[in-house]
VMD Tcl script that draws the C-alpha trace (Angstrom):
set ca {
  {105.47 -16.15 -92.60}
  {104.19 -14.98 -89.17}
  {101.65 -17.65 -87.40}
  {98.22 -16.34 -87.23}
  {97.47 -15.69 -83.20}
  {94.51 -17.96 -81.72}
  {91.84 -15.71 -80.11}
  {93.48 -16.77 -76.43}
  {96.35 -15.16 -77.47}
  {95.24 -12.48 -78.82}
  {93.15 -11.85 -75.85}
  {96.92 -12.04 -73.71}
  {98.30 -9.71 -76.03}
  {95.68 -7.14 -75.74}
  {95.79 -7.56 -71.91}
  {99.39 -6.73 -72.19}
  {98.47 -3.48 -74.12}
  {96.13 -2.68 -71.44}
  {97.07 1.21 -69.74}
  {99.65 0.19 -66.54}
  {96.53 0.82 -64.37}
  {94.66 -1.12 -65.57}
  {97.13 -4.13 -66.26}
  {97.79 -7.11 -63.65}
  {100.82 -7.85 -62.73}
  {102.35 -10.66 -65.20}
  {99.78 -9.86 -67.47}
  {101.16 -11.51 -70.46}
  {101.91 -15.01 -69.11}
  {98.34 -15.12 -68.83}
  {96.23 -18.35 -70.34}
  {92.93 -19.00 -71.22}
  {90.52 -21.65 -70.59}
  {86.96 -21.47 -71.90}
  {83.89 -22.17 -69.96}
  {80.54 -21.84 -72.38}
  {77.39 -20.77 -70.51}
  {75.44 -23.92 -69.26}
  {72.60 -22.76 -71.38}
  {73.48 -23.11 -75.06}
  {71.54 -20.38 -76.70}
  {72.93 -18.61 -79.23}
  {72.36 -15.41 -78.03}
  {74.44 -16.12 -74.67}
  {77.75 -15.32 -74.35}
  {80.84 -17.53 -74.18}
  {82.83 -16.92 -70.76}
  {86.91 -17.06 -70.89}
  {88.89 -17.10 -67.71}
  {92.30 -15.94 -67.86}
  {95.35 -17.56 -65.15}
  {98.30 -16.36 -64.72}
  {101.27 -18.70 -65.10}
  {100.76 -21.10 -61.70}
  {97.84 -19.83 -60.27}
  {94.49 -21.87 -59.34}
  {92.33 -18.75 -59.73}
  {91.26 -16.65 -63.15}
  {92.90 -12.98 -63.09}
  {90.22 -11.85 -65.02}
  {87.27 -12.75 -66.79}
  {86.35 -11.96 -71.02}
  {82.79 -12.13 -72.24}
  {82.33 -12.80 -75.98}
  {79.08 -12.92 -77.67}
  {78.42 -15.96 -80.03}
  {76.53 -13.74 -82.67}
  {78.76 -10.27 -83.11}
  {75.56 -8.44 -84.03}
  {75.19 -8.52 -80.33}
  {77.93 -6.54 -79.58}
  {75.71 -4.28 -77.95}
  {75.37 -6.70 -75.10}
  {78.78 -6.89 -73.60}
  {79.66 -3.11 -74.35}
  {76.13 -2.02 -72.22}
  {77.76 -3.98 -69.87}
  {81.21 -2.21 -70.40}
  {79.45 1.18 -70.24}
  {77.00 0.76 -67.09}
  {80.16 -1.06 -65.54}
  {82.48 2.08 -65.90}
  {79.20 4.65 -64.62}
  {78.90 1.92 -61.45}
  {82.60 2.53 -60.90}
  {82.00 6.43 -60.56}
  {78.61 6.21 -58.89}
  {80.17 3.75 -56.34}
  {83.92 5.32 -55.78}
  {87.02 3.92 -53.53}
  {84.02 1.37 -52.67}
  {83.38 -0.50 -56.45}
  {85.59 -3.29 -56.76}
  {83.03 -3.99 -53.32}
  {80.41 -4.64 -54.98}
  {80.66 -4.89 -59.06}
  {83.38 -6.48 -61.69}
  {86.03 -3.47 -62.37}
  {85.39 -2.95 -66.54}
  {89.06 -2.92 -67.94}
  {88.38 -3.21 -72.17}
  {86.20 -3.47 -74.45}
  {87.26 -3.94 -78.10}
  {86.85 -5.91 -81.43}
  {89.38 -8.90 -82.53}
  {89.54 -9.44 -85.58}
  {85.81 -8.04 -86.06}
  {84.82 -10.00 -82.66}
  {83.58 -8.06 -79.86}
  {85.37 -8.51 -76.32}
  {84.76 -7.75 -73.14}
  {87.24 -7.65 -70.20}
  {86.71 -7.48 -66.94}
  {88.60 -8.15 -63.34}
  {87.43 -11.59 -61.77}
  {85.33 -11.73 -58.45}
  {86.78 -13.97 -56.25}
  {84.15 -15.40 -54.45}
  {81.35 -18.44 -54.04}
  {78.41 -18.08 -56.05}
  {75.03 -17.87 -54.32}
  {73.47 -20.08 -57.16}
  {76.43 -22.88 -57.04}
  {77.08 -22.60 -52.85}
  {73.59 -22.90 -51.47}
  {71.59 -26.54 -52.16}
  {68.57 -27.44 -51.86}
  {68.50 -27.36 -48.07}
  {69.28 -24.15 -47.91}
  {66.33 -22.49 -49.58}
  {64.03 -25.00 -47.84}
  {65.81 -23.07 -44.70}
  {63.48 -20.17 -44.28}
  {65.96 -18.27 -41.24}
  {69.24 -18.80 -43.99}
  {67.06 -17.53 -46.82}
  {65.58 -14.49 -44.90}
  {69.88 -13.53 -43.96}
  {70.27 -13.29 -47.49}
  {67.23 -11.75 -48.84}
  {67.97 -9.00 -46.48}
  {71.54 -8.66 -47.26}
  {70.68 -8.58 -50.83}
  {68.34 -6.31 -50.52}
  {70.54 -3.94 -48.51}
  {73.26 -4.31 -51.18}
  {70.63 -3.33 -53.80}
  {69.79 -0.55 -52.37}
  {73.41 1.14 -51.70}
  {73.76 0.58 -55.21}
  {70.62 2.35 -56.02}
  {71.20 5.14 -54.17}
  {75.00 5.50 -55.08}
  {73.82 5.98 -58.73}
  {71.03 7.92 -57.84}
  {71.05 11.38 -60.09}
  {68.53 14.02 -60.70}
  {66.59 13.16 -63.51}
  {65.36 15.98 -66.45}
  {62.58 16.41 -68.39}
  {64.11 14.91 -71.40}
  {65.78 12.04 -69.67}
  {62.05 11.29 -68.13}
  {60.46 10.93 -70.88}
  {62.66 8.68 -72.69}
  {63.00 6.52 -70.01}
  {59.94 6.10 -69.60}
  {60.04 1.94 -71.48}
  {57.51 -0.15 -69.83}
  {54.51 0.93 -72.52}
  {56.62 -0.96 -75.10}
  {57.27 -3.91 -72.98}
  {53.28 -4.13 -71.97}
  {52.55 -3.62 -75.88}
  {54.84 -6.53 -76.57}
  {53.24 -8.90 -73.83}
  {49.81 -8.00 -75.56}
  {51.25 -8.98 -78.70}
  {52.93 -12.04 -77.62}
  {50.55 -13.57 -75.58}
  {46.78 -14.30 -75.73}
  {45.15 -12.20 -72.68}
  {42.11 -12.97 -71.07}
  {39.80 -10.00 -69.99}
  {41.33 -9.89 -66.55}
  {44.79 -10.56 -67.60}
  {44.73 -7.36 -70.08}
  {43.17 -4.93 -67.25}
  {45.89 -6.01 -64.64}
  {48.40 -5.23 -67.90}
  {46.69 -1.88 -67.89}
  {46.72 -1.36 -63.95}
  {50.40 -2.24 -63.55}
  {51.28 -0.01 -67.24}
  {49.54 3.00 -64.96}
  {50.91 2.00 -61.73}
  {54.53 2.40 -62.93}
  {53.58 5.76 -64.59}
  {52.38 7.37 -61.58}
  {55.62 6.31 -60.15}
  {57.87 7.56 -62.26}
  {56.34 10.70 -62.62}
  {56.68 11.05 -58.71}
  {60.76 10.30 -58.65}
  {63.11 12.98 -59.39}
  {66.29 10.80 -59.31}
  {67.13 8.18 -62.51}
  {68.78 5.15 -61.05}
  {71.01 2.27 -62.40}
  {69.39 -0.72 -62.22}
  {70.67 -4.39 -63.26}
  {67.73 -5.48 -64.33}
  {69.10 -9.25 -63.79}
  {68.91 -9.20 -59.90}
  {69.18 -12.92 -59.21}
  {70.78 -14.67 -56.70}
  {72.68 -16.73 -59.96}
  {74.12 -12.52 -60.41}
  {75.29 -12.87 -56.55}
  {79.15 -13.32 -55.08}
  {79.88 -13.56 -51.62}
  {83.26 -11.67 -52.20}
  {86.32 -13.73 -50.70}
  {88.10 -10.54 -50.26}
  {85.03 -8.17 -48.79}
  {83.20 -10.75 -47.16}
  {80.09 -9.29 -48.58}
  {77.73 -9.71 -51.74}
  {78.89 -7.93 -55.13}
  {76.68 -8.25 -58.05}
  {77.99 -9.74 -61.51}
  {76.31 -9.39 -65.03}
  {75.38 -6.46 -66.17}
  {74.29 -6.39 -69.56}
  {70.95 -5.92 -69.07}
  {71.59 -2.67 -66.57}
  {69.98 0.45 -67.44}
  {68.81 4.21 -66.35}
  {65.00 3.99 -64.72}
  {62.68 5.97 -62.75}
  {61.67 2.87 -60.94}
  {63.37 -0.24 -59.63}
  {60.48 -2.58 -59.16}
  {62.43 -5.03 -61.72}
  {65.17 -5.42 -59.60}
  {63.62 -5.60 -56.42}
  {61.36 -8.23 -57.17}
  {63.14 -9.91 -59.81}
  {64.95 -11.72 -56.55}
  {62.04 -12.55 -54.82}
  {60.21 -14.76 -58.20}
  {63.46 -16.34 -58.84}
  {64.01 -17.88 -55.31}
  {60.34 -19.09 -55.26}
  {61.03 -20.81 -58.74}
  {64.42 -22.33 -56.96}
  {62.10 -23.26 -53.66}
  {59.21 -24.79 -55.97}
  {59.45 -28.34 -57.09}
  {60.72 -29.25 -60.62}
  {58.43 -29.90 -63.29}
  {56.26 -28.26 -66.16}
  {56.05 -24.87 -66.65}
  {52.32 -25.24 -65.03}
  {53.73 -27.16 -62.44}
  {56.77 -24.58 -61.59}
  {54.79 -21.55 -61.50}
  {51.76 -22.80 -59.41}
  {54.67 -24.15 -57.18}
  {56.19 -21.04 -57.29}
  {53.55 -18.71 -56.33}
  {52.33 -21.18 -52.92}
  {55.86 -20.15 -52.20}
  {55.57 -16.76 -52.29}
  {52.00 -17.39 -50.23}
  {54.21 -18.58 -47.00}
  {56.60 -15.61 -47.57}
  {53.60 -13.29 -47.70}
  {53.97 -11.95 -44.16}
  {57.52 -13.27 -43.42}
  {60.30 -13.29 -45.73}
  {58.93 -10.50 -48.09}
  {58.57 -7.68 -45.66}
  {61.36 -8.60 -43.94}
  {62.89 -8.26 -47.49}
  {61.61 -5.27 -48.26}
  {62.06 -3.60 -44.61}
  {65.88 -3.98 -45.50}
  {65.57 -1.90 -48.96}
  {63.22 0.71 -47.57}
  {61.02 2.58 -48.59}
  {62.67 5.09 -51.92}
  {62.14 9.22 -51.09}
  {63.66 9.95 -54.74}
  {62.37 7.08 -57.40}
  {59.83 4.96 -57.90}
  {58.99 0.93 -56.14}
  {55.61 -0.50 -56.79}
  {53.79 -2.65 -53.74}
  {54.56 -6.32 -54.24}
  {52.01 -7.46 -56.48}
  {52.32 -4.72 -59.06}
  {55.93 -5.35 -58.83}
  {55.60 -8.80 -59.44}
  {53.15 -8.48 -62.16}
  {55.64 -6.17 -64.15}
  {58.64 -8.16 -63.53}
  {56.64 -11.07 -65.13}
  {56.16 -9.18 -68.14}
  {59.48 -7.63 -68.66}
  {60.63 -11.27 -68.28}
  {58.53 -12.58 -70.80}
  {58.86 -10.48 -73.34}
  {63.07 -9.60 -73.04}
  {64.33 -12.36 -75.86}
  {61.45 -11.23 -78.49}
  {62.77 -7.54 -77.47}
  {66.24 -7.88 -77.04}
  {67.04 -10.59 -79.82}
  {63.67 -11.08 -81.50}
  {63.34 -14.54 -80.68}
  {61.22 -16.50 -78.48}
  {63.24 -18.31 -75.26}
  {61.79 -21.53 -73.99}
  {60.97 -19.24 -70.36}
  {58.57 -16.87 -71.89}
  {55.69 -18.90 -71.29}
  {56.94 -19.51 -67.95}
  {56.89 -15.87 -67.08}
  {53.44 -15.55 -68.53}
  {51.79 -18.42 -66.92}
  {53.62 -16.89 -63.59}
  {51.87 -13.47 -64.74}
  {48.13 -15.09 -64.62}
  {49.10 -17.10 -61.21}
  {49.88 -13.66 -59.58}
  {46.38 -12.11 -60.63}
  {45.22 -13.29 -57.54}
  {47.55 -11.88 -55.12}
  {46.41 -9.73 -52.86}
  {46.60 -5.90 -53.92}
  {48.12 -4.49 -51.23}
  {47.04 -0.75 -49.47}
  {50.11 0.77 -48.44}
  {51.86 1.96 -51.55}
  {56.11 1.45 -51.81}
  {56.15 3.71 -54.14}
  {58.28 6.80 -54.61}
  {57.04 10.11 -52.16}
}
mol new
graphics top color blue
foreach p $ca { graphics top sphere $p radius 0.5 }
foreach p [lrange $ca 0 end-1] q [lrange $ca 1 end] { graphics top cylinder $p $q radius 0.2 }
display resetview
């Protein structure tokens, strides 16, 4: 009787099945070692690296969900991968993960995809470094450069159907209502920012592909480009505006700068952060992206304010669960109530 295949190798043998294009050389002397996310939630996915025979370095990478009812996750990834690799051309393997399979094993969905050689910002850069305002102020532009050759690679004139049913955020500031018990104040900023991103979006006549997990934990300095390419996509989608993205970086690298503690602690931390970036580090940031002609990007606080909720409110979407951050993101919400609201608009037009 034939020996039932472990999941490793039946990962090999479906690289070995892979079209010739897509197939690396010595494909099925491939192994596997598995690395499980850091953070052990169930709804994460479990990471595989695949060596060839001798080498020190994966050939490629495969993303398996823990629950298979999210096999939605890895093949949104799979699909917004293989639209990147249009949008972007001869350039992709740049600046995104080339998507080479998804499939089901044995009822288990798999993704594959090529392996970024590279340093991770997250893993590379200590402490020091984001204490280092000139280092941090090199990347933030160079990220925000990256993001927005990206954003205008996939840039495509949007319809009136596609409009309207991209149009998400309502749902998202419904489920932040819902979720969380809003003061007065905290339910008309809700409202301001819910109108904010509508008058965007109806001024941008291009959709764009956003990550919608723009991080520096998402960021590679490429080993063979020398430049940043962007990793984890499973949140991407189509939008009319790309406030998410855009300030999605800037919250997270005040929550690496701020001290550890509670969630209080973090996001008060966080947001005196942001205070000495206020006329440094964030326009310099945003001088590098530039101001969008053809979609939508809310002023800082706006875009803050809805990052914070989409945040928040992404597990109880997504998975319909409640992550130990979504208080985080809310208490980060009411700390940036009192930013400044800013005159000049960043907005599409």
């Amino acid at each position: 009787m034939m020996a039932k295949l472990t999941f490793p190798e039946r990962l090999t043998s479906l690289v070995a099945s892979l079209p010739a294009d897509l197939r690396l050389p010595g494909a099925s002397s491939l192994r596997w070692a598995v690395l499980a996310n850091g953070d052990t939630d169930p709804n994460d996915n479990v990471i595989l690296y695949g060596f060839l025979a001798g080498q020190s370095h994966p050939a490629l990478v495969a993303k398996v969900p823990r629950r298979p009812e999210n096999a939605w996750v890895v093949q949104t990834e799979y699909e917004r991968l293989k639209e990147l690799w249009v949008a972007l051309g001869e350039d992709a393997a740049k600046y995104v993960p080339r998507p080479l399979a998804y499939t089901l094993l044995d009822g288990q969905p798999v993704l594959l995809l090529s392996y970024v050689m590279g340093e991770s910002v997250l893993w590379a850069s200590r402490r020091t470094f984001w204490r280092d305002e000139a280092r941090l102020r090199a990347l933030a532009v160079e990220a925000a450069r990256t993001l927005r050759h990206v954003h205008e690679c996939t840039a495509t004139p949007v319809t009136s159907s596609e409009r309207e049913a991209l149009r998400d955020f309502p749902a998202r500031a419904a489920r932040f209502r819902s979720l969380f018990r809003l003061t007065p104040d905290e339910r008309s900023a809700l409202d301001d920012v819910t109108q904010a991103i509508e008058d965007a979006e109806s001024r941008a006549d291009c959709r764009v592909l956003i990550q919608a997990d723009f991080w520096h934990g998402n960021l590679i300095r490429n080993a063979a480009h020398g430049r940043l390419s962007l990793v984890d996509w499973q949140f991407a989608r189509w939008s009319l505006d790309v406030s998410m993205d855009v300030y999605l970086f800037l919250l997270a690298a005040a929550l690496r700068v701020a001290p550890y503690g509670t969630a209080e602690e973090r996001t008060s931390g966080a947001v005196r952060v942001l205070a000495t970036w206020r006329t440094t580090l964030i326009p310099a940031y945003l001088d590098a992206y530039g101001r969008p002609q053809r979609f939508g990007l809310l002023p800082p606080r706006r875009g803050m304010l809805a990052c914070c909720v989409e945040k928040a409110v992404r597990p109880n979407l997504d998975f319909g669960y409640h992550h130990p951050d979504d208080r985080m993101w809310y208490l980060l919400f009411k700390a940036l109530l009192d930013w400044p609201q800013e005159k000049a608009s960043y907005a599409s037009g």
